[in-house]
C-alpha positions as CSV (number, residue, x, y, z in Angstrom):
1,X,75.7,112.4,42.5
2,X,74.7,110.8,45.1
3,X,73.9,112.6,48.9
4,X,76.1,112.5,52.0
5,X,75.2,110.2,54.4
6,X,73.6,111.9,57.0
7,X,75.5,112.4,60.1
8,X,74.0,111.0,63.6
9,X,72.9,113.3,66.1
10,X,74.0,114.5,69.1
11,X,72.6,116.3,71.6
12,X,74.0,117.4,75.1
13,X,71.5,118.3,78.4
14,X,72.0,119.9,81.5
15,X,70.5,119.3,85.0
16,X,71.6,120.6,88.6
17,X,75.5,120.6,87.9
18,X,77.9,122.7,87.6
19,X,78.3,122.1,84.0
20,X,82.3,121.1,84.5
21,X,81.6,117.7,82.6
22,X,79.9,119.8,79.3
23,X,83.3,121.5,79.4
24,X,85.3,118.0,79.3
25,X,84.1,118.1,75.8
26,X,84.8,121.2,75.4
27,X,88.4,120.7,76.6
28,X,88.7,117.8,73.6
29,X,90.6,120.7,71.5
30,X,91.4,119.0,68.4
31,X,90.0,116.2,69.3
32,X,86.3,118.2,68.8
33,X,87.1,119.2,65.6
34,X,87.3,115.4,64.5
35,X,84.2,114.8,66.8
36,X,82.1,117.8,65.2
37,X,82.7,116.6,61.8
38,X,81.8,113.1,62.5
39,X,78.3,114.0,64.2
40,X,75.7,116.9,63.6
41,X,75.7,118.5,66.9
42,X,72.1,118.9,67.0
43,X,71.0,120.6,71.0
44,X,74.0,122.3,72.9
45,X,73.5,125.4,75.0
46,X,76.6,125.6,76.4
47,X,78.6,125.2,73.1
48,X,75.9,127.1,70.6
49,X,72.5,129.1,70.6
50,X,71.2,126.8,67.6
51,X,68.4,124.0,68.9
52,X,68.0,121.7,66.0
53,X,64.7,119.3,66.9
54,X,64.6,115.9,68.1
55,X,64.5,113.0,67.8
56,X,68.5,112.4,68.4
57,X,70.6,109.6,68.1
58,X,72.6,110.4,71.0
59,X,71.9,112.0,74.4
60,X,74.9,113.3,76.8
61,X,73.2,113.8,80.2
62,X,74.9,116.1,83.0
63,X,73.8,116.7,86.3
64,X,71.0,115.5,89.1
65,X,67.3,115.6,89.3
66,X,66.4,118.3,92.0
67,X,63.2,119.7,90.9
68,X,59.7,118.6,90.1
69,X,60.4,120.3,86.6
70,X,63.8,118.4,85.5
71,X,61.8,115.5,86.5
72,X,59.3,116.2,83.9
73,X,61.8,117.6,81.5
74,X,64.3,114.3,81.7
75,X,61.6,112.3,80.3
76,X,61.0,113.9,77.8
77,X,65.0,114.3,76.9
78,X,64.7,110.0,77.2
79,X,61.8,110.2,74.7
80,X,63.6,112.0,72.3
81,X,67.2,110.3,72.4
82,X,67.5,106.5,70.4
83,X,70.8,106.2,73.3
84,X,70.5,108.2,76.5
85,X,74.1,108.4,78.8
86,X,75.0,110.1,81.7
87,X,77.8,112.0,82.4
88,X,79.7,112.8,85.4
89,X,78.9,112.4,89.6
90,X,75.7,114.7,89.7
91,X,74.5,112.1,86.6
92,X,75.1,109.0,88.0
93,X,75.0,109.7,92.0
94,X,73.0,112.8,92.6
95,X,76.4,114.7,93.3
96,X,77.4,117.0,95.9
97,X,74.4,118.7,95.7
98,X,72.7,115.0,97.2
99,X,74.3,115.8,100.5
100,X,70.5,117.5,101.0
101,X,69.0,113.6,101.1
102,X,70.8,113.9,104.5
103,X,69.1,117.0,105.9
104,X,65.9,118.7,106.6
105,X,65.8,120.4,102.8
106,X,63.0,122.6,104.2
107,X,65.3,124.1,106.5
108,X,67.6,124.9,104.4
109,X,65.4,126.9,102.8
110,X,64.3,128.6,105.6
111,X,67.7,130.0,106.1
112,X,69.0,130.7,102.8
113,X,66.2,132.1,101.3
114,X,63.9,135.7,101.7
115,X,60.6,134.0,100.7
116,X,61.0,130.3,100.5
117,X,57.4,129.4,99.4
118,X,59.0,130.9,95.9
119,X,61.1,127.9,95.6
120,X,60.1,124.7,94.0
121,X,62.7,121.8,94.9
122,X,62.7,118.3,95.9
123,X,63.8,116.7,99.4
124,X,66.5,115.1,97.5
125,X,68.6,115.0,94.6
126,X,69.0,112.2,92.1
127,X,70.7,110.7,89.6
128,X,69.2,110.2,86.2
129,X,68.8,106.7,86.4
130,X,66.4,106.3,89.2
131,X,63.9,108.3,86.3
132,X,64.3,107.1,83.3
133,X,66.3,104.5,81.7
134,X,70.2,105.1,81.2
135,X,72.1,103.4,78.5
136,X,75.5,104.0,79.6
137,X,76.9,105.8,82.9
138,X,80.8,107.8,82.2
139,X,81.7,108.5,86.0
140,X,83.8,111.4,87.4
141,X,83.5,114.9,89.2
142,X,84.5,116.0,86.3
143,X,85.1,113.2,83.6
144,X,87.6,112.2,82.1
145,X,87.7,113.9,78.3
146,X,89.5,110.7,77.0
147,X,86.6,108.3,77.9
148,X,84.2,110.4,76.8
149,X,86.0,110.3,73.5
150,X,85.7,106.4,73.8
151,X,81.7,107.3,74.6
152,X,81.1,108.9,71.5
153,X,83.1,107.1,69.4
154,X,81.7,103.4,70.6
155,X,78.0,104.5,70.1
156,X,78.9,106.3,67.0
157,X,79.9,102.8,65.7
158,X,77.3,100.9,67.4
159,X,79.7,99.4,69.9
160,X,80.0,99.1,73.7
161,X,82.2,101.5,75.4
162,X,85.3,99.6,76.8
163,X,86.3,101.6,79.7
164,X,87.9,99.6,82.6
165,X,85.8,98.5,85.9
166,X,89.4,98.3,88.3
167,X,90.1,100.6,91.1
168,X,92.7,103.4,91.4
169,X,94.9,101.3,92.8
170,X,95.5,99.5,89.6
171,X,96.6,103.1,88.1
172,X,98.9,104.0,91.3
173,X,100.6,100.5,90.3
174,X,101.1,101.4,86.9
175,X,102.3,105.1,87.5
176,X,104.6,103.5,90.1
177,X,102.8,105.9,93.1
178,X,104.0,104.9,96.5
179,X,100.6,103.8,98.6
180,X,100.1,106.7,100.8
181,X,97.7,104.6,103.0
182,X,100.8,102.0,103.8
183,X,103.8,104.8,103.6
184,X,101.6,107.4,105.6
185,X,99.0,105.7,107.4
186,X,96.3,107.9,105.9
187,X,92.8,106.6,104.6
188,X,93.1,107.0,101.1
189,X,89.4,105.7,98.8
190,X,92.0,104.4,95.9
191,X,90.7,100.8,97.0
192,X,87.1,101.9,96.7
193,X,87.0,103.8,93.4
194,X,86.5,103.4,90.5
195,X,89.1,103.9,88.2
196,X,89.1,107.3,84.9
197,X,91.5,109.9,86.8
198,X,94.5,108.2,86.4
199,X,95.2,108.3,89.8
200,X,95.6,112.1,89.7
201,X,95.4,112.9,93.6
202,X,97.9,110.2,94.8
203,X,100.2,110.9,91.8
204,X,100.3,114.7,93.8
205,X,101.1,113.3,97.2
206,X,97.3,113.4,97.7
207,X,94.6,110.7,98.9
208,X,92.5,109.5,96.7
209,X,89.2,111.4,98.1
210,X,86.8,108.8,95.3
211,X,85.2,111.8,92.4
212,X,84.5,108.8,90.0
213,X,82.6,107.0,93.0
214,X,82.6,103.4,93.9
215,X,83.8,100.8,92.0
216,X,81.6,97.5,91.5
217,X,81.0,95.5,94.6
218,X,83.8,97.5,96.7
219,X,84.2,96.4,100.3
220,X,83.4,99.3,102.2
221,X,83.1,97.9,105.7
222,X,86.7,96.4,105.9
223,X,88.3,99.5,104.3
224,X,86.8,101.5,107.2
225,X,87.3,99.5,110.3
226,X,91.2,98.6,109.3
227,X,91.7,102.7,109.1
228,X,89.3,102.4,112.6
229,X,91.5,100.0,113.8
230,X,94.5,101.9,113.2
231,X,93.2,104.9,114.5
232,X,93.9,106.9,111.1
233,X,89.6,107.5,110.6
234,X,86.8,108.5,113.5
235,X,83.7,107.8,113.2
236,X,82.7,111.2,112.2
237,X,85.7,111.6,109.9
238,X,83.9,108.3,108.3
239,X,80.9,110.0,107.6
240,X,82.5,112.9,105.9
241,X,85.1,111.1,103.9
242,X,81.5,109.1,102.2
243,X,80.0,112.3,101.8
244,X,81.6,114.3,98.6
245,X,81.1,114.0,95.4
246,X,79.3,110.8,95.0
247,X,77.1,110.9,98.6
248,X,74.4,109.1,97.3
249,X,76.3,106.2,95.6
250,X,74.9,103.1,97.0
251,X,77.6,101.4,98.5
252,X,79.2,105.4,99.8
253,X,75.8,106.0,101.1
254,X,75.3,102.8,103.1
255,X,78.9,103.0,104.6
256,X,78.2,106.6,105.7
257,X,75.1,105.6,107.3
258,X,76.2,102.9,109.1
259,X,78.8,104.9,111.0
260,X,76.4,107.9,111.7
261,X,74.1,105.4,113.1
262,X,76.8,103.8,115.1
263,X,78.1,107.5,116.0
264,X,74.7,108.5,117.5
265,X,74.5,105.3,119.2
266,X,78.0,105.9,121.4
């Protein structure tokens, strides 16, 4: 009699997060059970005690790089995984906790902390891919359990993931959502991000304040100055709106920037 084939490998890490994305697969239910008997679930703190050694097939990333150790520590994770992807805002933007790359970290410190020389940190925090090389990026504060599903499933075939690049919008339209920037006047980052939620905020009579981050090549200076224009956004509301979830996104990070400078400036 012949063996089984031997199942591929999956292992699961976490960085500075809040582990809410671990628990997205957590959440799968009964979809776990088909994903548990499909791969050997090889490193998983937050699921299991048992560690089984590298080198693994594939590598589910959460959170940012904030400390001189996880900056160590993430290449060795990329050493050991054949496919490495990222998982959620901290993973691919440097999450909330990147709102530091905007302040004096060593003042923070100062305040927060008894004895601040104990602490080892970094001036800012990062998203994997600016340290080692990321095979795949799965957006969201948290993600969205269904396309991690299509994550696993796509690698464990040795296929692409096929996850849509559109903006919320596009699921507002298809939910039939009324456009709460035309009916109310309110800024609303629907335009700007990138689609996975399903358009969960605006569905709930709620602007759309961008937890996937920004969708490709999304035209941040004209969303502003029209909600300028109209007098629905200052300035300093700008800033703010920019500065959640996905702060150091490129394209959130530049438009933020640009209206702090112009704020100072005034």
């Amino acid at each position: 009699m012949s063996e089984p084939a031997k199942r591929p490998s999956l292992a699961v890490w976490k960085f500075a997060s809040c582990d809410g994305c671990q628990l997205s697969l957590l959440d799968c239910e009964d979809e776990l059970l088909a994903v548990a008997g499909a791969v050997d679930i090889a490193h998983f703190l937050e699921a299991s005690r048992e560690v089984k050694p590298g080198p693994y097939d594939l590598s589910l990333v959460e959170g940012s790089i904030t400390t001189p150790h996880d900056a160590e520590r993430i290449r060795f994770v990329r050493a050991q995984s054949r496919f490495l992807v990222t998982i959620g805002a901290c993973a691919t933007s440097g999450g909330v906790q990147a709102l530091r790359n905007f302040a004096d970290v060593d003042e923070y410190l100062s305040i927060v902390y008894a004895h601040p020389e104990y602490i080892q940190t970094l001036a800012t925090s990062t998203p994997i891919a600016d340290h080692v090389k990321v095979d795949f990026e799965l957006r969201g504060c948290p993600i969205d359990k269904r396309q991690l599903l299509e994550v696993i499933t796509a690698f464990l075939h040795g296929a692409r993931p096929r996850l849509p690049a559109e903006s919320v919008c596009m699921s507002c339209k298809r939910r039939g959502n009324p456009c709460i920037m035309v009916l109310r006047g309110e800024p609303c980052l629907g335009p700007l991000t990138h689609e996975g939620c399903g358009a969960l905020c605006p569905t709930y009579n709620r602007a759309c304040y961008g937890c996937f981050g920004p969708k490709p090549f999304p035209n941040t200076g004209s969303f502003t100055d029209w909600c300028l224009g109209r007098g629905s956004l200052t300035r300093p509301e700008a800033v703010r709106l920019f500065r959640t979830f996905n702060a150091n996104a490129p394209a959130f990070e530049t438009e933020s920037r640009r209206h702090e400078d112009q704020n100072d400036q005034s």
